[in-house]
DSSP file (Angstrom, degrees, kcal/mol; ACC not computed):
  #  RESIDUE AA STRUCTURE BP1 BP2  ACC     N-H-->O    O-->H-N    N-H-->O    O-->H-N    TCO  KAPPA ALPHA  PHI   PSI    X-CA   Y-CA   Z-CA
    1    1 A X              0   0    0      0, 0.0     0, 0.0     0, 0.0     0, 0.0   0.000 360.0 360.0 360.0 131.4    0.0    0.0    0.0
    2    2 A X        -     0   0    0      1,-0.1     2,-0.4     2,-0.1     5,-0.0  -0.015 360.0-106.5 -56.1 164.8    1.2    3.6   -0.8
    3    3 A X        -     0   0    0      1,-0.1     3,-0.3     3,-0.0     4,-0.3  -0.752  39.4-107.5 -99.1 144.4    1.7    6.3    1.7
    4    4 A X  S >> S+     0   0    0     -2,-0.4     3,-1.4     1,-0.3     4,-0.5   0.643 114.3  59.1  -9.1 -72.5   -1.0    9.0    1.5
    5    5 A X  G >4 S+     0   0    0      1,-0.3     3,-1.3     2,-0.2    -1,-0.3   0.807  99.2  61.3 -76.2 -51.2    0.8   11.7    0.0
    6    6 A X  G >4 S+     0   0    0     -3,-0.3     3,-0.8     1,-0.3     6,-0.4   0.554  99.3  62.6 -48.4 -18.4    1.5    9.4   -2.9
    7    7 A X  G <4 S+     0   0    0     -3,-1.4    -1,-0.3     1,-0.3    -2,-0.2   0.564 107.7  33.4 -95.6 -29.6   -2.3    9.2   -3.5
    8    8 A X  G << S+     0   0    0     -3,-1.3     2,-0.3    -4,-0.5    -1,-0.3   0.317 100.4 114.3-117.7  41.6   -3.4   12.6   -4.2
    9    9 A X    <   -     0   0    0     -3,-0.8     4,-0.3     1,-0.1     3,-0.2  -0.793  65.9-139.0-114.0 154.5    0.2   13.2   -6.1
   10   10 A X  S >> S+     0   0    0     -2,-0.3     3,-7.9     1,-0.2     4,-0.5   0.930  84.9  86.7 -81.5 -38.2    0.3   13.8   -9.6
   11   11 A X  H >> S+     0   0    0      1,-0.2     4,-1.0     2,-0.2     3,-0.7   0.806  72.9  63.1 -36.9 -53.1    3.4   11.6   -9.9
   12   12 A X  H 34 S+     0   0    0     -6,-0.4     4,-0.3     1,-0.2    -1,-0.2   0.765  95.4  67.4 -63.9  -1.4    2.1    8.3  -10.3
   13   13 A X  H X4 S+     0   0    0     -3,-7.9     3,-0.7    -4,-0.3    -1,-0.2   0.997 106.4  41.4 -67.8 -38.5    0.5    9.6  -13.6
   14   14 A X  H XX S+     0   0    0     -3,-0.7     3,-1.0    -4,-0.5     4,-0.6   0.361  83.1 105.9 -75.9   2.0    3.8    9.9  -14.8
   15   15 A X  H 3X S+     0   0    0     -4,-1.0     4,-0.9     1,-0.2    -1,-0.3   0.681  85.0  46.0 -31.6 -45.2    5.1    6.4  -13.3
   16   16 A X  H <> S+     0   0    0     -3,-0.7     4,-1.1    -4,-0.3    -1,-0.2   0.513  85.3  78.1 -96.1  -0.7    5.1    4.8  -16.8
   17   17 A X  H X> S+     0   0    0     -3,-1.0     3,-3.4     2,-0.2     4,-1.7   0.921 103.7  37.1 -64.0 -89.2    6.5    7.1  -18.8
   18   18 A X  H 3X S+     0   0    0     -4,-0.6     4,-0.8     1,-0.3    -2,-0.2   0.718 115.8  59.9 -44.2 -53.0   10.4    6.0  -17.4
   19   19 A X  H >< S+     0   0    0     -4,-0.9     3,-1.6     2,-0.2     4,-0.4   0.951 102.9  48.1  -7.4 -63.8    9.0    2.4  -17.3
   20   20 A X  H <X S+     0   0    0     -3,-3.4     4,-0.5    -4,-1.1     3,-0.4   0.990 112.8  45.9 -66.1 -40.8    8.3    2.7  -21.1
   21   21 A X  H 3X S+     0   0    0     -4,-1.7     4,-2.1     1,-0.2    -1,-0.3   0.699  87.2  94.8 -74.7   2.6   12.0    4.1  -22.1
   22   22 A X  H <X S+     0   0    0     -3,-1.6     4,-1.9    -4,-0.8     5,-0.2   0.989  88.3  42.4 -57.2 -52.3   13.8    1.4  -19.8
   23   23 A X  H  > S+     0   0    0     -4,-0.4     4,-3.7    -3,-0.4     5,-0.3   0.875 114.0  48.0 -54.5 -34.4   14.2   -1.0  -22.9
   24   24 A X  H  X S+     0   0    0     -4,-0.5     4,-1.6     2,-0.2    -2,-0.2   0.996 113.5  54.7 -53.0 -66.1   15.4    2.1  -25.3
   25   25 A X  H  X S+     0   0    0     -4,-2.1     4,-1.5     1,-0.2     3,-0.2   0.770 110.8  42.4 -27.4 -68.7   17.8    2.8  -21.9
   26   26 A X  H >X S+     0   0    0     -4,-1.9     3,-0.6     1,-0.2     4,-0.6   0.972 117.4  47.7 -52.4 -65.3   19.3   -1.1  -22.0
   27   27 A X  H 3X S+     0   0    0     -4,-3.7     4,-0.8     1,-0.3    -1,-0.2   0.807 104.4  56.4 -69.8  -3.9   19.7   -0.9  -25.9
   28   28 A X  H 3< S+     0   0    0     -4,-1.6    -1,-0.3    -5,-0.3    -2,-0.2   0.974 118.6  38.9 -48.2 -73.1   21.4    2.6  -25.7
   29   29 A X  H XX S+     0   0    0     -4,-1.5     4,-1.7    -3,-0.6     3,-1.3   0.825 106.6  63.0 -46.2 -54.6   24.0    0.5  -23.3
   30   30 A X  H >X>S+     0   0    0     -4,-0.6     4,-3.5     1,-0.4     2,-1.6   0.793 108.6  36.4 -57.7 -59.4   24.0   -2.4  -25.2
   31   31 A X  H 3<5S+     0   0    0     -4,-0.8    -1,-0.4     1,-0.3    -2,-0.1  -0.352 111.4  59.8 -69.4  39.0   25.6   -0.8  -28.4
   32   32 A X  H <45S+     0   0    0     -2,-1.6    -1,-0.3    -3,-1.3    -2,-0.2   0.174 118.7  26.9-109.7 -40.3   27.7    1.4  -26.8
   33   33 A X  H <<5S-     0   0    0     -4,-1.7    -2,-0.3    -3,-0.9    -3,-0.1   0.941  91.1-146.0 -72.8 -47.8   29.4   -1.5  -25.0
   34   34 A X  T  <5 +     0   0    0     -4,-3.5     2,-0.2     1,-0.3    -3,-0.2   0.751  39.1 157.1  78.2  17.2   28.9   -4.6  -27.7
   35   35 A X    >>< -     0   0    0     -5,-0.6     4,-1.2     1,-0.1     3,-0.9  -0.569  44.0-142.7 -45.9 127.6   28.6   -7.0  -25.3
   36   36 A X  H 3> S+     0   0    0      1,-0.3     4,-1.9    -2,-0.2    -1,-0.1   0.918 101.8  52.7 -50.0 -53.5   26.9   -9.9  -26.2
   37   37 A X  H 34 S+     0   0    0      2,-0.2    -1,-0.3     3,-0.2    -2,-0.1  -0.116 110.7  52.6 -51.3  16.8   25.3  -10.5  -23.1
   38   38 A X  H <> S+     0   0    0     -3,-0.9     4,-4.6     3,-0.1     5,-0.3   0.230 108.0  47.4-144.6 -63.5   23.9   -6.7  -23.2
   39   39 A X  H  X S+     0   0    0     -4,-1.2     4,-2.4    -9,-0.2     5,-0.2   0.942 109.9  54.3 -53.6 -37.3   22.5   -6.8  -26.5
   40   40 A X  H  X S+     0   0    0     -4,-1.9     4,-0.5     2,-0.3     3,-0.3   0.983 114.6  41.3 -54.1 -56.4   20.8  -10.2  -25.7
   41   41 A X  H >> S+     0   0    0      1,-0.3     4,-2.4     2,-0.2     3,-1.5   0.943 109.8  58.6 -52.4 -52.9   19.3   -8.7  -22.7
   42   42 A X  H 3X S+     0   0    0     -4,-4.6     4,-1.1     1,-0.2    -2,-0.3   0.858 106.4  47.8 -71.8  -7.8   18.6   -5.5  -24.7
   43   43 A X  H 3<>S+     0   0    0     -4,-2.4     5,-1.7    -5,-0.3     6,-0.3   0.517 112.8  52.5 -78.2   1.0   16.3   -7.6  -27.5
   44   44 A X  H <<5S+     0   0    0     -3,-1.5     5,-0.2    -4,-0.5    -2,-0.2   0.809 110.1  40.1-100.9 -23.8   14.6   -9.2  -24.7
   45   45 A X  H  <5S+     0   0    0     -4,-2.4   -22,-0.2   -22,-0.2    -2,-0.1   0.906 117.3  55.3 -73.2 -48.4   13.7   -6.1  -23.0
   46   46 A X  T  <5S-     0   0    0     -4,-1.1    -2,-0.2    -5,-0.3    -1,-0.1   0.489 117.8-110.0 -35.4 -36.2   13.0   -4.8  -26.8
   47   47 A X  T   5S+     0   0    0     -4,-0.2    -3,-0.2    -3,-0.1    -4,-0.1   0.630  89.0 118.9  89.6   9.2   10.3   -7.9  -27.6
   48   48 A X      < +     0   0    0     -5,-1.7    -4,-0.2    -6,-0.1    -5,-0.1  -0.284  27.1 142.9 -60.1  16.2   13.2   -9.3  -30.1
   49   49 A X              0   0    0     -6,-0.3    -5,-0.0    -5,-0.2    -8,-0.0  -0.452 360.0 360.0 -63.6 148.5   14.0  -12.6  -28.5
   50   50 A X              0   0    0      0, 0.0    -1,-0.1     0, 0.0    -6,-0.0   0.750 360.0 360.0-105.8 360.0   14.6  -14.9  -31.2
């Protein structure tokens, strides 16, 4: 259960906006390192699994 103030706060409308970019975040990383293991993760975050 939230705390009060969290219930009449405007923030949790915007609670899914930074949810939605987390997979854009990973595949940012991934291609900047080229890890394998980071690009795997980032098409699974992505909906790319193969």
């Amino acid at each position: 259960m939230l705390p009060s103030f969290f219930a009449s706060s405007k923030i949790l409308l915007h609670y899914p906006e930074p949810q939605a970019a987390y997979p854009i975040d990973i595949a940012k990383f991934a291609l900047q390192t080229k890890q394998d293991d980071h690009m795997e993760m980032a098409r699974g975050a992505l909906g790319l699994d193969q």
